[in-house]
VEXMIGU-961681 format. One record per residue: residue number from 1; residue in one letter; x, y, z of N, C-alpha, C, O in turn. Coordinates in steps of 0.2 Angstrom, whole numbers, padded with zeros to 4 digits. Atoms other than C-alpha are relative to their C-alpha. Layout:
% residues N
NUM|A|X|Y|Z|X|Y|Z|X|Y|Z|X|Y|Z
...
***
This chain:
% residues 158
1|X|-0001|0005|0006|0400|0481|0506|0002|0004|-0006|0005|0002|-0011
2|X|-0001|-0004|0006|0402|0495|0495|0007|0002|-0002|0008|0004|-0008
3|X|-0008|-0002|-0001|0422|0499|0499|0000|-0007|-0003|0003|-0005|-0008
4|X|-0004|0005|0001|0425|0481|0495|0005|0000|-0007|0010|-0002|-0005
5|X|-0003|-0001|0005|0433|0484|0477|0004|0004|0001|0010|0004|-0002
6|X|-0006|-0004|-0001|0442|0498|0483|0005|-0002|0006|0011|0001|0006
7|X|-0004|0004|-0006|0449|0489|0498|0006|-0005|-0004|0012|-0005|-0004
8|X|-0004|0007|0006|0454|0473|0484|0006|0007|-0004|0012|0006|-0004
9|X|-0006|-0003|0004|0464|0488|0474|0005|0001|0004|0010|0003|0001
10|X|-0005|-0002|-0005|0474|0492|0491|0006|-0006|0001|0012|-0006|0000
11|X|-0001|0007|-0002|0475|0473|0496|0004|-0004|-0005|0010|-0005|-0005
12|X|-0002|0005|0005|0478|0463|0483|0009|0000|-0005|0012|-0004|-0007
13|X|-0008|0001|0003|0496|0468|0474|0006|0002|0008|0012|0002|0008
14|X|-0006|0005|-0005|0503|0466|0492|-0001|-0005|0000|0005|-0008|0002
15|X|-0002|0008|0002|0497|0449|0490|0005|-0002|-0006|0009|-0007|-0007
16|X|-0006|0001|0005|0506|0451|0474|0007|-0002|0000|0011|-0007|0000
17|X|-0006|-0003|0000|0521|0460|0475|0005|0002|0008|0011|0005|0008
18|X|-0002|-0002|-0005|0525|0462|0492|-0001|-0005|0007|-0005|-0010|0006
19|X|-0002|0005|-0004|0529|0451|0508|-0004|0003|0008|-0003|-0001|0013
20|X|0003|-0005|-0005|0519|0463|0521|-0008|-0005|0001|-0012|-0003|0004
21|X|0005|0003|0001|0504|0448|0518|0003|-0007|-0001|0006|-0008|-0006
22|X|-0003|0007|0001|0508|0428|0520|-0007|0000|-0005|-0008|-0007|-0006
23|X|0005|0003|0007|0491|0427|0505|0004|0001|-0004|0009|0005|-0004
24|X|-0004|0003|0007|0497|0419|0490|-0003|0004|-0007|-0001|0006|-0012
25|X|0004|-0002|0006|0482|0423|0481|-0006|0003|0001|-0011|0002|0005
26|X|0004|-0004|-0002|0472|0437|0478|-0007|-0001|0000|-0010|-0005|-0002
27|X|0007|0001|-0002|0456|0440|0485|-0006|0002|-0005|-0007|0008|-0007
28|X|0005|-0001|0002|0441|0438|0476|-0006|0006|0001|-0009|0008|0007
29|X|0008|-0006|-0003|0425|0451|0475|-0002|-0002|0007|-0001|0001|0012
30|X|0000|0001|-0006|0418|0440|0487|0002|-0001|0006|0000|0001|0012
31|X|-0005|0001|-0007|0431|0435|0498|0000|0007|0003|0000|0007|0009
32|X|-0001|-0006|-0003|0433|0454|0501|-0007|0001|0004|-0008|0003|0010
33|X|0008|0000|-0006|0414|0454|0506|0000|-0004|0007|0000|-0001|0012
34|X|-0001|0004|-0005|0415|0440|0516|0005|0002|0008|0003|0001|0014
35|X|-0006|-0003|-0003|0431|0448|0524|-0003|0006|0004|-0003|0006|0010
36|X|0003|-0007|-0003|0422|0466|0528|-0005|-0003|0004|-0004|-0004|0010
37|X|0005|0005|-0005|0405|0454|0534|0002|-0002|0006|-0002|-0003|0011
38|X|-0001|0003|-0006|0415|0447|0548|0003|0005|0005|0007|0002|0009
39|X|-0002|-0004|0000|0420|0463|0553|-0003|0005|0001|-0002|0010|-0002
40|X|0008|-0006|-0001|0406|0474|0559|-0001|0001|0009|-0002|-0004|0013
41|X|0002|0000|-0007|0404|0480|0578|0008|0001|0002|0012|0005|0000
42|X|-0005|-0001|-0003|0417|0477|0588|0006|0000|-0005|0011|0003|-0005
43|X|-0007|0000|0005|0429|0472|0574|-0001|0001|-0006|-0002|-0003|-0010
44|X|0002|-0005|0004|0428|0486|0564|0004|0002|-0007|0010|0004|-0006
45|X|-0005|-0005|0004|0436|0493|0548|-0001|0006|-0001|-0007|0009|-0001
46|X|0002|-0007|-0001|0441|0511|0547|0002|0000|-0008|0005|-0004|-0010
47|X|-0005|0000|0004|0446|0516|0532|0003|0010|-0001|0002|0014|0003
48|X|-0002|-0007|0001|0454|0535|0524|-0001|0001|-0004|-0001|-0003|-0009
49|X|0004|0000|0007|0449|0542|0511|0002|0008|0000|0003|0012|0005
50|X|-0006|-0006|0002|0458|0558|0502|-0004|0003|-0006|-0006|-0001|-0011
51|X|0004|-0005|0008|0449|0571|0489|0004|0000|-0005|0008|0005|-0004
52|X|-0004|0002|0006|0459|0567|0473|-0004|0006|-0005|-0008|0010|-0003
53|X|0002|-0003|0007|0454|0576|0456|-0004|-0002|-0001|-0009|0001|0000
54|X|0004|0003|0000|0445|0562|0453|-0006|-0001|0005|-0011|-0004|0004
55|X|0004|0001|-0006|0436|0565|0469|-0002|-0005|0005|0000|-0011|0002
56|X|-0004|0004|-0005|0435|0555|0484|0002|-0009|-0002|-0001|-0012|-0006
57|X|-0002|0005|0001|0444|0540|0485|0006|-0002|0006|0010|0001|0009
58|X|-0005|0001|-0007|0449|0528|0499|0008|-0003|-0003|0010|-0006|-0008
59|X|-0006|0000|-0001|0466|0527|0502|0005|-0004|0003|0011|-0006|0001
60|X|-0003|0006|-0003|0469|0515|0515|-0004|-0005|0006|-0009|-0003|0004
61|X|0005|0003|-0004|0460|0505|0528|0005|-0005|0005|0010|-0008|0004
62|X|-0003|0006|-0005|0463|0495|0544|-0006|-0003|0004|-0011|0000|0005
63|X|0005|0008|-0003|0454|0481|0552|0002|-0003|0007|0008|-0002|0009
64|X|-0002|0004|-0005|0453|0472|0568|-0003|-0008|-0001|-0008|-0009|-0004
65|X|0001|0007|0001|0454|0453|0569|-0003|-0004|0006|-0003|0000|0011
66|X|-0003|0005|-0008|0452|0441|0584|0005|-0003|-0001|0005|-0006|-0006
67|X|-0007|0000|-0001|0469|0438|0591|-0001|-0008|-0001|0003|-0012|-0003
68|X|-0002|0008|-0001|0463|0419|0593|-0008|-0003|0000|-0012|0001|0004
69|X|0009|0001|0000|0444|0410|0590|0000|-0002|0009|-0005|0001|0011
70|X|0001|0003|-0006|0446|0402|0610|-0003|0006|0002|0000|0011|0000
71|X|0005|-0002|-0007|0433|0411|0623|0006|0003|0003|0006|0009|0004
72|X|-0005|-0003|-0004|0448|0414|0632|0007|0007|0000|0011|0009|0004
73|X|-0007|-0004|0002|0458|0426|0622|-0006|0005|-0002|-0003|0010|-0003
74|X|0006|-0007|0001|0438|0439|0619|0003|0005|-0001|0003|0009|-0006
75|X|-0003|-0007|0000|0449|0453|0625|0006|0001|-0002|0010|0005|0000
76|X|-0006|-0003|0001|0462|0453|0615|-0002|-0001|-0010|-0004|-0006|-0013
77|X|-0001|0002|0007|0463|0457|0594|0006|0002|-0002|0010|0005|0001
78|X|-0005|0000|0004|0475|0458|0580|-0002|0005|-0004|-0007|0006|-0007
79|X|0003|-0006|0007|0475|0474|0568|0005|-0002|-0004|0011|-0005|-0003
80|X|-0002|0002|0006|0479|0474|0550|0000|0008|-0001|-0004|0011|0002
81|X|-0001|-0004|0001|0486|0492|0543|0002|0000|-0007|0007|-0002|-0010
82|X|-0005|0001|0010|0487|0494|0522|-0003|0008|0000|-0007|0011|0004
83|X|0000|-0006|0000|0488|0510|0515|0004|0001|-0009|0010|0000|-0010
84|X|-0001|0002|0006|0488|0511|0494|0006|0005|-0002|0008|0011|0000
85|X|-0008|-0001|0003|0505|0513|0486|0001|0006|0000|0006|0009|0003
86|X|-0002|-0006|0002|0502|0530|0479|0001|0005|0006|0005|0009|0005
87|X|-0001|-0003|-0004|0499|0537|0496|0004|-0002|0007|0002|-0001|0012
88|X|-0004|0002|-0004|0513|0530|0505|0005|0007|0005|0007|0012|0002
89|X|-0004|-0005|-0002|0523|0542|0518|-0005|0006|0000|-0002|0011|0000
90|X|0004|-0005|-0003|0509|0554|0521|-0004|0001|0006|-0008|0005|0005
91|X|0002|-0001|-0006|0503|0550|0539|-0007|-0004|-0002|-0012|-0003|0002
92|X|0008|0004|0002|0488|0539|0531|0000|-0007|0007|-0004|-0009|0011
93|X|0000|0007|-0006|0496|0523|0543|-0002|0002|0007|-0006|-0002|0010
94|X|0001|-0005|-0007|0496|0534|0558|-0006|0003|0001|-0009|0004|0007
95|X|0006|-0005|-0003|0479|0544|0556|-0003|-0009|0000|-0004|-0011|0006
96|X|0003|0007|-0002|0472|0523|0554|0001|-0004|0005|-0004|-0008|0007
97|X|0000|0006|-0005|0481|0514|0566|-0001|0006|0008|-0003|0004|0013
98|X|0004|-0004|-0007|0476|0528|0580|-0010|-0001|0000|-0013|0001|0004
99|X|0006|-0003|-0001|0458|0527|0574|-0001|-0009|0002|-0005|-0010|0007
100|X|0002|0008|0000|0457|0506|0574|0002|0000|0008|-0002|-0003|0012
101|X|0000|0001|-0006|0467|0508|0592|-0005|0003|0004|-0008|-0001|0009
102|X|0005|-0002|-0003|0454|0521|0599|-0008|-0005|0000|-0012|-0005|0004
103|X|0005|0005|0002|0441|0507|0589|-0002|-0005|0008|-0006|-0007|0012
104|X|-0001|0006|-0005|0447|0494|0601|-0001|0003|0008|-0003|-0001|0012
105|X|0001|-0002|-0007|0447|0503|0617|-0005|0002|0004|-0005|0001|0010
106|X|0008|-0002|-0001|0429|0509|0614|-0006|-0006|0001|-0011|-0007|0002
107|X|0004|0006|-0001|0424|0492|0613|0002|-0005|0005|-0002|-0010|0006
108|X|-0002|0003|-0007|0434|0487|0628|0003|-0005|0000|0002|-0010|0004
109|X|-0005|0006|0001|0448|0475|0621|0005|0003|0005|0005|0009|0005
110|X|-0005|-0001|-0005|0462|0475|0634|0011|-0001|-0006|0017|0001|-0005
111|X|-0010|-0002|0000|0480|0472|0622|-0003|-0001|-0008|-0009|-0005|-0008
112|X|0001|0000|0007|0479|0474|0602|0010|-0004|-0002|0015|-0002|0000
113|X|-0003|0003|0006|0491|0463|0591|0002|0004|-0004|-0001|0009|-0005
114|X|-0001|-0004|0008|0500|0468|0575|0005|-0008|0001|0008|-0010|0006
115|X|-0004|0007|0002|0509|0451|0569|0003|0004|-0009|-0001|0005|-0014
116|X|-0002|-0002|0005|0521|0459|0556|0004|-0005|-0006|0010|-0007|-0005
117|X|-0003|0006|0006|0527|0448|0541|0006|0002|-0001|0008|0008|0000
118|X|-0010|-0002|0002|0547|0449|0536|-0001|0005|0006|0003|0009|0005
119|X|-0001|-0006|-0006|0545|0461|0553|0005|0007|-0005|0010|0010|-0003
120|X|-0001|-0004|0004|0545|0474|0539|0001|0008|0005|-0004|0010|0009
121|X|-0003|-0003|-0005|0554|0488|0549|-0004|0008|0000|-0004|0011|0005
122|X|0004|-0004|0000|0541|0503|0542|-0007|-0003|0004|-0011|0001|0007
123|X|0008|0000|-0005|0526|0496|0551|0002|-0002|0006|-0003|-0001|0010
124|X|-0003|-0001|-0008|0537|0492|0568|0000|0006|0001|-0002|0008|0007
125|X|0000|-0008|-0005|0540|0510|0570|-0006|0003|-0002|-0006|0009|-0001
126|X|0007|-0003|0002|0523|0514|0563|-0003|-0002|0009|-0007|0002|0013
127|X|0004|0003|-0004|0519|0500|0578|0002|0005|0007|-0002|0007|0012
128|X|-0006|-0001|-0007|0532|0508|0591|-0004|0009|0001|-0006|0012|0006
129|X|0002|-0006|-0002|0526|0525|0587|-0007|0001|0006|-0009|0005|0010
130|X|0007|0001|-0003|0509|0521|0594|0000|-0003|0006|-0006|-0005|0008
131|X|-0001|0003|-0007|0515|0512|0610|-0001|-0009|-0002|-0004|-0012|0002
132|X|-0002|0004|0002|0518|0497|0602|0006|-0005|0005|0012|-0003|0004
133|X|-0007|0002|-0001|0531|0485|0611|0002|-0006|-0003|-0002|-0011|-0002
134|X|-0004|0008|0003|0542|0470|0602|-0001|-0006|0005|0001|-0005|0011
135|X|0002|0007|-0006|0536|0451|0613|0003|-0003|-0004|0005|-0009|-0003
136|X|-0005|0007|0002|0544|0442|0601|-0002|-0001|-0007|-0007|0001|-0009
137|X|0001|0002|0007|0548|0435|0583|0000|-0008|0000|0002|-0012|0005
138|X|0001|0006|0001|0544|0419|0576|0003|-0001|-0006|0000|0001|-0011
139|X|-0005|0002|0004|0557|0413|0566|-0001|-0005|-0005|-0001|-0011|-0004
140|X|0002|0005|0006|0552|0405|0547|-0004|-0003|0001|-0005|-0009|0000
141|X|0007|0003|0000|0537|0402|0549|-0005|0001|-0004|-0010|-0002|-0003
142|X|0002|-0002|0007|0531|0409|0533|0004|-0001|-0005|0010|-0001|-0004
143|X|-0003|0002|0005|0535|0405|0516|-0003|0005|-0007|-0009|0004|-0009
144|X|0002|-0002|0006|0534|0418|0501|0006|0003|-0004|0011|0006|-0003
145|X|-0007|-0004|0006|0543|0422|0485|0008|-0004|0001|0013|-0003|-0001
146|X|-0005|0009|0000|0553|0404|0489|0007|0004|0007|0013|0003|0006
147|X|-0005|-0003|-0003|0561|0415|0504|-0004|-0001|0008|-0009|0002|0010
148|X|0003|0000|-0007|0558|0409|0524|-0003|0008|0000|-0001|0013|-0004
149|X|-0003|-0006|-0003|0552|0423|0534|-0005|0001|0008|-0010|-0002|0010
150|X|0000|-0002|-0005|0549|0431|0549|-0008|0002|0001|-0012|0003|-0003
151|X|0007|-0005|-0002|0534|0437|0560|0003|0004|0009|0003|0001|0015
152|X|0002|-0004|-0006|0536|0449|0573|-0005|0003|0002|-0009|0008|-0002
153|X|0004|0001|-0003|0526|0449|0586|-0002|0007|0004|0001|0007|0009
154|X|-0002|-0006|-0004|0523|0467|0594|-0008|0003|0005|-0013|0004|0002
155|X|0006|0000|-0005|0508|0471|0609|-0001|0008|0002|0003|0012|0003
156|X|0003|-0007|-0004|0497|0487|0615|-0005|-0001|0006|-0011|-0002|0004
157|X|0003|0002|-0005|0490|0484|0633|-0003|0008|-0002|0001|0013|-0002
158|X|0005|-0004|0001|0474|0496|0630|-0002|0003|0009|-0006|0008|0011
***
């Protein structure tokens, strides 16, 4: 619970400014606790965290979801990858989304999700690099910044 404020300064101006999150509206204190609380065990967040001047200071974090509440989907989640602005482009996506998929593997989930918003073409080959493959887009099914948009769909059988 103690990351929670630094998670919100990651999160939240992609709710803003950015299309990478169908929320509209940022996350409150709580909501972020709330958010970390359901999220403990198997559905874990990692996060990364970089020695600054200021000294340390997290960087970026990812998360696993449940792909779906039914009994019938237990063995499959959905990961979330943010990674703060200033430290874009320096392999923070990649050391995260290798630690969230070994997360899941250790916990014995069978295919990991990534549902990508505008099917934003940096976190496709972030997805692809890590054995990621494309099952399909769903076509407008999202509404932000008064603009349809896309989700692709992309799977990792663990």
């Amino acid at each position: 619970m103690a990351d929670a404020a630094a998670l919100l300064a990651i999160y939240n101006p992609e709710v803003l400014e950015s299309l990478v999150t169908f929320d509209l509206v940022p996350r409150s204190l709580e909501d972020q606790r709330r958010y970390i609380k359901k999220r403990s065990g198997a559905l874990a967040i990692v996060v990364a965290e970089a020695d600054l001047e200021s000294g340390k200071k997290i960087v970026g974090f990812a998360s696993l979801s449940l792909y779906r509440d039914r009994p019938g989907y237990r063995t499959s989640v959905e990961n979330s990858v943010y990674v703060h602005r200033d430290h874009y482009q320096r392999g923070i996506g990649s050391l995260l989304l290798s630690a969230i998929i070994e997360r899941a593997r250790a916990h014995g989930f069978h295919a990991i999700f990534a549902r990508i918003a505008g099917s934003q073409q940096a976190s496709m080959t972030l997805h692809e690099r890590h054995g990621f493959f494309l099952v399909g887009v769903e076509r407008e099914v999202g509404r932000k910044f008064n603009q349809w948009l896309d989700v692709a769909t992309m799977e990792l059988l663990l």
